[in-house]
C-alpha positions as a LaTeX table, in Angstrom:
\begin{tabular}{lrrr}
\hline
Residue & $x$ (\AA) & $y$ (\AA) & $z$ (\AA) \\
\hline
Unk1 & 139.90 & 103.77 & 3.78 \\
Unk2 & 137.40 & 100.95 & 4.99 \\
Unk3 & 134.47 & 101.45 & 7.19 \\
Unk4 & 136.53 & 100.84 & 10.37 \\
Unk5 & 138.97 & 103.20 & 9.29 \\
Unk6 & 137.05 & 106.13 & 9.48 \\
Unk7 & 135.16 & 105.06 & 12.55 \\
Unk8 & 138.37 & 104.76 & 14.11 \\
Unk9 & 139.48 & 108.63 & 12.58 \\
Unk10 & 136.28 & 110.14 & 13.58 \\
Unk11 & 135.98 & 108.57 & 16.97 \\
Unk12 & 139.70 & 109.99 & 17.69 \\
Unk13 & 138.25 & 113.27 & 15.88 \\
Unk14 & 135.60 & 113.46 & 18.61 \\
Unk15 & 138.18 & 112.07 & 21.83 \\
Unk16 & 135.45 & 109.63 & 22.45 \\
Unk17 & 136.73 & 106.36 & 23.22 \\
Unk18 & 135.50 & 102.98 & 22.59 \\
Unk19 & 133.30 & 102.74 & 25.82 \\
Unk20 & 131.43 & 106.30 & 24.55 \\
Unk21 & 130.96 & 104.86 & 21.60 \\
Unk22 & 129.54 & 101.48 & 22.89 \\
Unk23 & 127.64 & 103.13 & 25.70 \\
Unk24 & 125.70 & 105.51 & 23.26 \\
Unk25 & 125.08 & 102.25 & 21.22 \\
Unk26 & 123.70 & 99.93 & 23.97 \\
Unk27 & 126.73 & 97.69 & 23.20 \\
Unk28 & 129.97 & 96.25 & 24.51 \\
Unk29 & 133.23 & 97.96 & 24.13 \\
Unk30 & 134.10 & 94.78 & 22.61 \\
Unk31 & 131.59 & 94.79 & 20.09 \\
Unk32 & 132.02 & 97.73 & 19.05 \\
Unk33 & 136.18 & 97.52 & 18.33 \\
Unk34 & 135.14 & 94.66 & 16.24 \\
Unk35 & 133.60 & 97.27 & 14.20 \\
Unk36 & 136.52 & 99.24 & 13.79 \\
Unk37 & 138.86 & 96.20 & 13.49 \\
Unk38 & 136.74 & 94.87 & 10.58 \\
Unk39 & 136.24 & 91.73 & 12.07 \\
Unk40 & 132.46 & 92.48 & 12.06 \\
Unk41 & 129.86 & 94.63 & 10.37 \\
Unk42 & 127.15 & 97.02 & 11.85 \\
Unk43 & 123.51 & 96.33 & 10.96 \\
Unk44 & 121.93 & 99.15 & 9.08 \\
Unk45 & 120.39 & 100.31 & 12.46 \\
Unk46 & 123.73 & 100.92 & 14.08 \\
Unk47 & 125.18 & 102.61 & 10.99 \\
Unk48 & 122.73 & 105.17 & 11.42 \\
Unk49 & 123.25 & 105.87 & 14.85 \\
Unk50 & 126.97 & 105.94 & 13.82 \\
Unk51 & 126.49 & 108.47 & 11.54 \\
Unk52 & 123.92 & 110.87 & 13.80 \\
Unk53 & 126.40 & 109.91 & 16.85 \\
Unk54 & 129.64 & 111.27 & 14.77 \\
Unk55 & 127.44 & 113.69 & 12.37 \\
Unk56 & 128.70 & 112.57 & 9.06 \\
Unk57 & 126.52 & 110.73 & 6.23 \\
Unk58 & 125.86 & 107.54 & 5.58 \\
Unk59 & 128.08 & 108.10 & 2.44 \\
Unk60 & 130.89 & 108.85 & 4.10 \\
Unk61 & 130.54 & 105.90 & 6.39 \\
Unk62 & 130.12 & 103.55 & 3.15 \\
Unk63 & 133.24 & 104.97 & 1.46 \\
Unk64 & 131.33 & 106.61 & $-1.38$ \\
Unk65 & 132.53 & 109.74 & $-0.34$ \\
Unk66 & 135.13 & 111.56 & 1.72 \\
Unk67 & 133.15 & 113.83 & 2.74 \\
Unk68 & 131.90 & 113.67 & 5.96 \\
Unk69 & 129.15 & 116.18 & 6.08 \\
Unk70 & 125.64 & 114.72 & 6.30 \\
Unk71 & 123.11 & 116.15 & 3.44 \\
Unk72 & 120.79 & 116.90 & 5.60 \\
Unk73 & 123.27 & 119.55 & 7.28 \\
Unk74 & 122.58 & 123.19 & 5.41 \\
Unk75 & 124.83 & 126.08 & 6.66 \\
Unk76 & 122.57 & 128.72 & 6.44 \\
Unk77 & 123.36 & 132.23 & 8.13 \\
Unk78 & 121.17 & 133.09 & 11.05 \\
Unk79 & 118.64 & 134.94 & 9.46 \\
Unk80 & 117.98 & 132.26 & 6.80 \\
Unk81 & 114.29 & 130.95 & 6.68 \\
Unk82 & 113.15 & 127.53 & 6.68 \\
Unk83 & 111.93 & 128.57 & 2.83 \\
Unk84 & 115.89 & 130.41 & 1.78 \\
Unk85 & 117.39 & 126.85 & 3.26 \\
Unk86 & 114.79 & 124.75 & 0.65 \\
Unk87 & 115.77 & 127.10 & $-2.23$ \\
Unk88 & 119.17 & 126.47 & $-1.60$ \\
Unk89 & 118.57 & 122.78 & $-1.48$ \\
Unk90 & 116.78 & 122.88 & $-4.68$ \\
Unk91 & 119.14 & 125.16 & $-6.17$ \\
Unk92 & 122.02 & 122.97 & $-5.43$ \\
Unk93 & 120.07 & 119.41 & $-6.57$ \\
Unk94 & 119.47 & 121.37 & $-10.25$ \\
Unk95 & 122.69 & 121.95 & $-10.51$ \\
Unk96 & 124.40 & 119.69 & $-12.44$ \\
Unk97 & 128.58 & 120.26 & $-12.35$ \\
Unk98 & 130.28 & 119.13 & $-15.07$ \\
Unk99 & 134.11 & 119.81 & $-16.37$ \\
Unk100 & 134.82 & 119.44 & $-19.97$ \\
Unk101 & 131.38 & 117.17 & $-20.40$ \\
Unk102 & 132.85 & 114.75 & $-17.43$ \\
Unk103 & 130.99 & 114.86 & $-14.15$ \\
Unk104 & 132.96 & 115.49 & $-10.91$ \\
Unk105 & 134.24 & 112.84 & $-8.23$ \\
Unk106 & 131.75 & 113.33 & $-5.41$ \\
Unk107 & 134.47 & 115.04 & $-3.48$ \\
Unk108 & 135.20 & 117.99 & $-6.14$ \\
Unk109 & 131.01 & 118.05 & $-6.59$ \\
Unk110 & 130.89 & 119.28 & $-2.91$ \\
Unk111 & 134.01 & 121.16 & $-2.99$ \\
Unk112 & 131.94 & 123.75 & $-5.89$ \\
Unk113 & 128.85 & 123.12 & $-4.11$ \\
Unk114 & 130.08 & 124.70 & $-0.60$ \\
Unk115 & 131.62 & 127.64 & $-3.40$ \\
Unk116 & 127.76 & 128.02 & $-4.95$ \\
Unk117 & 126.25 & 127.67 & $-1.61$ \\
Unk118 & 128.01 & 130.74 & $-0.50$ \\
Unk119 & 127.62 & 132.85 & $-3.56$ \\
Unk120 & 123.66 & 131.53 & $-2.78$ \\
Unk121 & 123.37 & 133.04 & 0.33 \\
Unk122 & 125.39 & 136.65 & $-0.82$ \\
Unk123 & 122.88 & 136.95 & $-3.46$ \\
Unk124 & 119.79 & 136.13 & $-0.95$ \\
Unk125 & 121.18 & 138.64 & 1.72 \\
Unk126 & 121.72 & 141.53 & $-1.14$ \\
Unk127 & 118.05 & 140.69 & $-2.72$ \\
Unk128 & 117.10 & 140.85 & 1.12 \\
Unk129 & 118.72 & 144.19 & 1.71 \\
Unk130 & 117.21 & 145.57 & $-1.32$ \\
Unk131 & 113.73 & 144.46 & $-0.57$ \\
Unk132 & 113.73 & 146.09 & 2.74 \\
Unk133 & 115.27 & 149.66 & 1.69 \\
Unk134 & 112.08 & 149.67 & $-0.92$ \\
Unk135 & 110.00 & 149.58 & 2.15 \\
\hline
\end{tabular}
């Protein structure tokens, strides 16, 4: 799937149409189908407000993943602190995921991540729980 591909599924995903799009970008509506047409390319600028307008990474938008979900977006339960959601960001850059000495495609790497990520937080919330009944 090329880059206008998925601006075209994720635009549909968000029933926004072109106009949204192109208002929220400062340009035309005609520009911006050329985008999604492939008959022209965004400039890095625009690819980031693609991505923060639509919420997916810059990844996704390049077609080195298909994933969607922008790094930078942690779900962390509500009482997660700013320090549990670094942890868990560290935690999850150590970890290096590997299947029979071959690394994963980027899409099964976040598949086991979103897996560790919630077997992170059970563990935080029982070492939580524990904490506070010693008190």
């Amino acid at each position: 799937m090329d880059l206008g591909d998925r601006l075209r599924k994720i635009r549909e995903q968000k029933k926004m149409t072109q106009s949204d799009v192109g208002k929220h970008l400062g340009i035309t509506r005609q520009a911006y189908t050329q985008y999604e047409n492939g008959k022209r390319n965004p400039d890095p600028e625009t690819l980031v407000k693609l991505a923060d307008l639509f919420d997916v990474s810059m990844d996704y938008l390049a077609g080195r993943t298909d994933d969607p979900t922008p790094e930078h977006k942690v779900t962390a339960p509500d009482w997660a602190t700013s320090r549990d959601k670094r942890d868990l960001k560290k935690f999850l850059g150590n970890t290096e995921i590997m299947f029979d000495g071959v690394p994963l495609t980027d899409e099964d790497r976040a598949m086991v991540q979103r897996v560790l990520e919630g077997i992170f937080w059970d563990a935080k919330k029982m070492n939580k729980r524990k904490r506070s009944d010693k008190d």
